[in-house]
C-alpha positions as CSV (number, residue, x, y, z in Angstrom):
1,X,-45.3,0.7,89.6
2,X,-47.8,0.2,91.7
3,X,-48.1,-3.0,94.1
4,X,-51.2,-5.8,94.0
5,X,-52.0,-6.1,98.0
6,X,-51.4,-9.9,99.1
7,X,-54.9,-9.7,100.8
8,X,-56.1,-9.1,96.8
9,X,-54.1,-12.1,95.6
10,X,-55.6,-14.4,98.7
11,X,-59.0,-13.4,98.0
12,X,-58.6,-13.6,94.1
13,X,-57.5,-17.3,94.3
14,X,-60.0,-18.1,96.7
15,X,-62.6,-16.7,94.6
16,X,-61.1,-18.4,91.7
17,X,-60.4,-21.5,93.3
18,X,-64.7,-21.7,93.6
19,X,-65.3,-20.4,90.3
20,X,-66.9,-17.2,91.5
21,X,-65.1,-14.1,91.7
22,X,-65.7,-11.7,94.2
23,X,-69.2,-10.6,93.4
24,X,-70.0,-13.4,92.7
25,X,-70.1,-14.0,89.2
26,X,-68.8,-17.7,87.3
27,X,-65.4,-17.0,85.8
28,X,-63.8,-19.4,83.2
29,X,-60.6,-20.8,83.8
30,X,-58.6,-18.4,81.9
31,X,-59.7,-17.0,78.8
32,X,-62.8,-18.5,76.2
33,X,-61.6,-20.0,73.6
34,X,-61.9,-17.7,70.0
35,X,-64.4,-19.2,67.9
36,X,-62.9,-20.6,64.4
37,X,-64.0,-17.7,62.0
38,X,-63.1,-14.8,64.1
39,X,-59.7,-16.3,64.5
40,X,-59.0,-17.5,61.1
41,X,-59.7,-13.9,59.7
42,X,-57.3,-12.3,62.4
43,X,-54.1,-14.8,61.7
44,X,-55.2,-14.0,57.9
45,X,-54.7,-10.4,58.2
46,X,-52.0,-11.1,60.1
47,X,-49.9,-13.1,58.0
48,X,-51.1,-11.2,54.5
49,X,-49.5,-7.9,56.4
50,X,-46.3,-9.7,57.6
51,X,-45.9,-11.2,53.8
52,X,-46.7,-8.0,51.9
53,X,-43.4,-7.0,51.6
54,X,-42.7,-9.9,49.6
55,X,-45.5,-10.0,47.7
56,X,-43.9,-8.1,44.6
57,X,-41.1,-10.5,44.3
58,X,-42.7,-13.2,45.2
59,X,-45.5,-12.9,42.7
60,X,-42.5,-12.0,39.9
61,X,-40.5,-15.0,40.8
62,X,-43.3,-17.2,40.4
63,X,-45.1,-15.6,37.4
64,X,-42.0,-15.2,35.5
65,X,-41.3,-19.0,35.8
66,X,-44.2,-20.4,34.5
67,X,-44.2,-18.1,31.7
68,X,-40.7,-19.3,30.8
69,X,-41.8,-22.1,30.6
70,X,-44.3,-22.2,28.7
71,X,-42.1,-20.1,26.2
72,X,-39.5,-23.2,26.5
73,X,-43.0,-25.9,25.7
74,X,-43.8,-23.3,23.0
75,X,-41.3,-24.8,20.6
76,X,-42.4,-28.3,21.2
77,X,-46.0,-28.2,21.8
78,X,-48.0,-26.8,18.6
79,X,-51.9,-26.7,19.7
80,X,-54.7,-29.3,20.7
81,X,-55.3,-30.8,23.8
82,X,-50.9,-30.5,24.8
83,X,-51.1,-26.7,24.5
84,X,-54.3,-26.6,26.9
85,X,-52.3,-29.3,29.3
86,X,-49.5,-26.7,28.9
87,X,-51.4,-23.4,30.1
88,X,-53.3,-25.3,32.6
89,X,-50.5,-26.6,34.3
90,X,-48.1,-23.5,34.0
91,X,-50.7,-21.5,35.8
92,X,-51.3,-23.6,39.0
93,X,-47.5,-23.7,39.3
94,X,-47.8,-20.6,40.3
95,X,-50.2,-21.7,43.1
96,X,-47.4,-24.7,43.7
97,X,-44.7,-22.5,44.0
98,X,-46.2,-20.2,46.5
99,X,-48.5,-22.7,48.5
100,X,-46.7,-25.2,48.4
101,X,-43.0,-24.5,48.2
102,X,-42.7,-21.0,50.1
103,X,-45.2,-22.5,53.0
104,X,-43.1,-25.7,53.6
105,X,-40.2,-23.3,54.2
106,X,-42.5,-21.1,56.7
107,X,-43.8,-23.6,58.9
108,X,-40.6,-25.2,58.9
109,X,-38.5,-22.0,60.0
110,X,-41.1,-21.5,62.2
111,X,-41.0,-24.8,64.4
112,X,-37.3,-24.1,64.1
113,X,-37.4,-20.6,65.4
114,X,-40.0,-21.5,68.0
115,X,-42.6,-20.1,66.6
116,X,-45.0,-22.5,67.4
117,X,-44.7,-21.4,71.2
118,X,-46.1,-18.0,70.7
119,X,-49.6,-19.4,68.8
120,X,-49.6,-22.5,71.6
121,X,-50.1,-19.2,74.2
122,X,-52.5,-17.9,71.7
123,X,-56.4,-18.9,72.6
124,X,-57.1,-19.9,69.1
125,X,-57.9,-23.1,67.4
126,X,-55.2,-24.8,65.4
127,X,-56.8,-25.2,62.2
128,X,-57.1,-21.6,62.4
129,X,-53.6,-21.3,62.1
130,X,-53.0,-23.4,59.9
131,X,-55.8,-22.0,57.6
132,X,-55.0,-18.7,58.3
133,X,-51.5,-18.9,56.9
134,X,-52.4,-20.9,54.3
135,X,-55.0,-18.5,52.7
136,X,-52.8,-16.0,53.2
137,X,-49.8,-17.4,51.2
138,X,-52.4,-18.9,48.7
139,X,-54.1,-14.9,48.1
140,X,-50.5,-14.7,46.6
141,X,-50.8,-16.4,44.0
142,X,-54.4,-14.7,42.6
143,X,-52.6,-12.1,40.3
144,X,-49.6,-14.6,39.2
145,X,-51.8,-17.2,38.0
146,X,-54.3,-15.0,35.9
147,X,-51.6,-13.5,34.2
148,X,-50.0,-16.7,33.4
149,X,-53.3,-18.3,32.1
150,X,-54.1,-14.9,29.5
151,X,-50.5,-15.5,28.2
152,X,-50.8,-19.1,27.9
153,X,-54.1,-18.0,25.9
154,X,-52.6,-15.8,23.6
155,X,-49.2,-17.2,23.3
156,X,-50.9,-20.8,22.1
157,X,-53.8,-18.8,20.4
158,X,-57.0,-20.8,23.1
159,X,-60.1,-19.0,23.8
160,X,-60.4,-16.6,26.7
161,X,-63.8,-17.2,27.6
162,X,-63.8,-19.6,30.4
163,X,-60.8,-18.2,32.5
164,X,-63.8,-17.3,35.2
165,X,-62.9,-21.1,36.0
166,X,-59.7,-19.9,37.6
167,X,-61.9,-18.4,40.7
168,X,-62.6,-21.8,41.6
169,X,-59.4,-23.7,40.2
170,X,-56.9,-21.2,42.4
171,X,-58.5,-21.5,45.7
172,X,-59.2,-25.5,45.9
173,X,-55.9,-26.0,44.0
174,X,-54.4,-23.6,47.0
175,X,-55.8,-25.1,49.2
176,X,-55.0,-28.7,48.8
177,X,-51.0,-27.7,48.0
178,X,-51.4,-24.8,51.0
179,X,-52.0,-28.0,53.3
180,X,-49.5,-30.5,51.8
181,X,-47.2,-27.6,52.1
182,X,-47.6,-26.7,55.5
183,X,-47.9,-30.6,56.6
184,X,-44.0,-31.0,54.8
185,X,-43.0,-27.9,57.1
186,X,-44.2,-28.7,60.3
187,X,-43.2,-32.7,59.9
188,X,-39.5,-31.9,58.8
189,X,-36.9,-32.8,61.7
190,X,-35.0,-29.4,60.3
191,X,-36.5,-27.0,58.3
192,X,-33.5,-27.7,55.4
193,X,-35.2,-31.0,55.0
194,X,-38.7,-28.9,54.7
195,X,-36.9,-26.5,52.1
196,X,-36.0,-29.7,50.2
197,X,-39.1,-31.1,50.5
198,X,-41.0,-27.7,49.4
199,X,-38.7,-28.1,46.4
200,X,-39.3,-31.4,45.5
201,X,-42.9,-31.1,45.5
202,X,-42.7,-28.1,43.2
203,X,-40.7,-30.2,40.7
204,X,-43.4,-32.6,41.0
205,X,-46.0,-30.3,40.3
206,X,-43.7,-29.3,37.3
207,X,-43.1,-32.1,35.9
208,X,-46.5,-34.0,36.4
209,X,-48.7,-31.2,35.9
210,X,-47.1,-29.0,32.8
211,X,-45.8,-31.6,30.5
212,X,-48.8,-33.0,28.8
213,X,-50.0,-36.4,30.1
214,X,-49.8,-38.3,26.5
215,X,-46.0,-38.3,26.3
216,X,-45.9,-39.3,29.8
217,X,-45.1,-43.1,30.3
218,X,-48.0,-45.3,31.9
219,X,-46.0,-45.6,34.9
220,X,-45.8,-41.5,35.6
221,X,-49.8,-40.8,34.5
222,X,-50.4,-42.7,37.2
223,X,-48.4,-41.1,39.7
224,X,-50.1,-37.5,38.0
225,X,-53.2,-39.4,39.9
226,X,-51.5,-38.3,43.6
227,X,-50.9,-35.3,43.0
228,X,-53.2,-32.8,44.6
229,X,-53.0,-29.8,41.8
230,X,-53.5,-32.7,39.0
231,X,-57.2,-32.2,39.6
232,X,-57.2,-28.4,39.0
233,X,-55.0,-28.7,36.3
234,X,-57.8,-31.3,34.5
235,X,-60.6,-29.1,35.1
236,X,-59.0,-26.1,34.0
237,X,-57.9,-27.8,30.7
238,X,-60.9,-29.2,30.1
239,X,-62.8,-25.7,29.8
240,X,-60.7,-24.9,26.8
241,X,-62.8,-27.1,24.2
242,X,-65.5,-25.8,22.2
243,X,-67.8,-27.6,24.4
244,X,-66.5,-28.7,27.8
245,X,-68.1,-31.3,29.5
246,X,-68.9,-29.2,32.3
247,X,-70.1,-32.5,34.9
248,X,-66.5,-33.8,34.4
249,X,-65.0,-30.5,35.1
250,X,-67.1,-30.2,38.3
251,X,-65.9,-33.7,39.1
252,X,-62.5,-32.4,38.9
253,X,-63.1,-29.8,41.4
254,X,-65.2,-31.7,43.6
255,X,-61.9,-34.4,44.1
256,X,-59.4,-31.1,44.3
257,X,-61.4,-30.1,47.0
258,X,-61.6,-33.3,49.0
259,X,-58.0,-33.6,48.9
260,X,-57.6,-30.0,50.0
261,X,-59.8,-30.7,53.3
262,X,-57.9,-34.0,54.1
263,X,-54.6,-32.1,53.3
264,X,-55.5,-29.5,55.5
265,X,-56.8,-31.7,58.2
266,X,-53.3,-33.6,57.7
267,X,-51.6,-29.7,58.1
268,X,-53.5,-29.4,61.7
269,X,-52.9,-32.7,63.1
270,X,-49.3,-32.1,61.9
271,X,-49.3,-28.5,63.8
272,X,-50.7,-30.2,67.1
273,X,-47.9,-32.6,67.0
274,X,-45.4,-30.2,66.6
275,X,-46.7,-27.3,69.3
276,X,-46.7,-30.1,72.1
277,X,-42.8,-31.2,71.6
């Protein structure tokens, strides 16, 4: 191993200590800083390639549940506007139980396990951790959900036509329960409070966003209204209809994705907190 010379070290700090190193040239204080896109992609491809070996049973777990179900509402629900509420909300469980649920248990194993500490040393911004992770647990849910929505088609006999919807539904639906989930984990005192809470949320998505809204008391459809995934489920049900009122299906998705930026700005402030304790 070979031995720095002290003069080296003197004459580095010097230089350093002036801003110039030794021919001369301005030197930063350590590193730049990544720029936001170039980082986001990298903890992206990071995460989706720590997380693929999971993918299989994750995407089984989830798909298998909302298709049960929607076998279970089968019996109760006949057609109309409560079998579209049905499909629509079965499929973005899938994006609940894997943004929401799975990522509250991430980032809350990972402030546990001090995982925080290694991105903190990282020169990367913190939303593009928290994005990064987020997308990359949300890209789950892509296959899950499709298949979902053409079985909720055929098993309650609705058209086909407009499941193109779901490229928009899946990722502003992700995203807004990606950063609610995220924000649970990295809040949680102890990530069994952040597996509780991942659960809970789930159940809410369950219970608010699958059972149709009419049979709801007055007191829950409003609570449906604070839910983040509501939105997605709305517009996706609305496309169903001979004639979908596509403005208020675009309003839909315009208020699913204002809640998924203030989410995920609720997700990075929540990450700062945690990285300087």
């Amino acid at each position: 191993m070979s031995v720095v010379p002290a003069e080296v070290l003197q004459g580095g700090a010097r230089a350093g200590a002036s801003g110039l190193s030794a021919e001369g040239d301005a030197v930063g204080e350590l590193a730049p800083r990544a720029r936001l896109l170039p980082s986001l992609a990298a903890v992206y491809r990071a995460q989706l390639s720590r997380a693929r070996v999971a993918r299989i049973p994750l995407l089984f777990v989830a798909t298998f549940q909302s298709v049960g179900i929607m076998i279970l509402m089968r019996g109760v629900v006949d057609g109309g506007r409560e079998a579209q509420a049905v499909v629509a909300g079965a499929s973005v469980l899938v994006v609940a139980f894997v943004a929401l649920n799975l990522l509250a248990q991430y980032f809350g194993q990972l402030r546990a396990a001090g995982g925080l500490d290694h991105y903190a040393t990282l020169p990367v911004p913190p939303a593009a951790v928290v994005l990064g992770a987020a997308g990359a647990y949300a890209s789950f849910t892509v296959p899950g959900t499709v298949v979902t929505a053409v079985v909720g088609c055929v098993m309650f006999q609705l058209p086909l036509a407009h499941l193109w919807v779901l490229a928009a539904v899946i990722p502003l639906a992700g995203a807004a329960l990606s950063g609610l989930g995220a924000a649970l984990g990295l809040l949680a005192p102890r990530p069994e409070l952040a597996t509780l809470l991942g659960q809970l949320g789930m159940s809410a998505a369950l219970l608010l966003g699958v059972l149709p809204a009419d049979r709801m008391p007055d007191v829950i459809q409003y609570a449906r209204d604070l839910l983040p995934s509501t939105y997605g489920v709305e517009a996706f049900a609305r496309t169903f209809g001979a004639h979908p009122d596509w403005g208020v299906v675009l309003l839909d998705l315009g208020v699913c994705a204002g809640v998924g930026v203030a989410s995920l700005a609720l997700a990075t402030w929540a990450y700062r907190r945690a990285a300087v304790r």
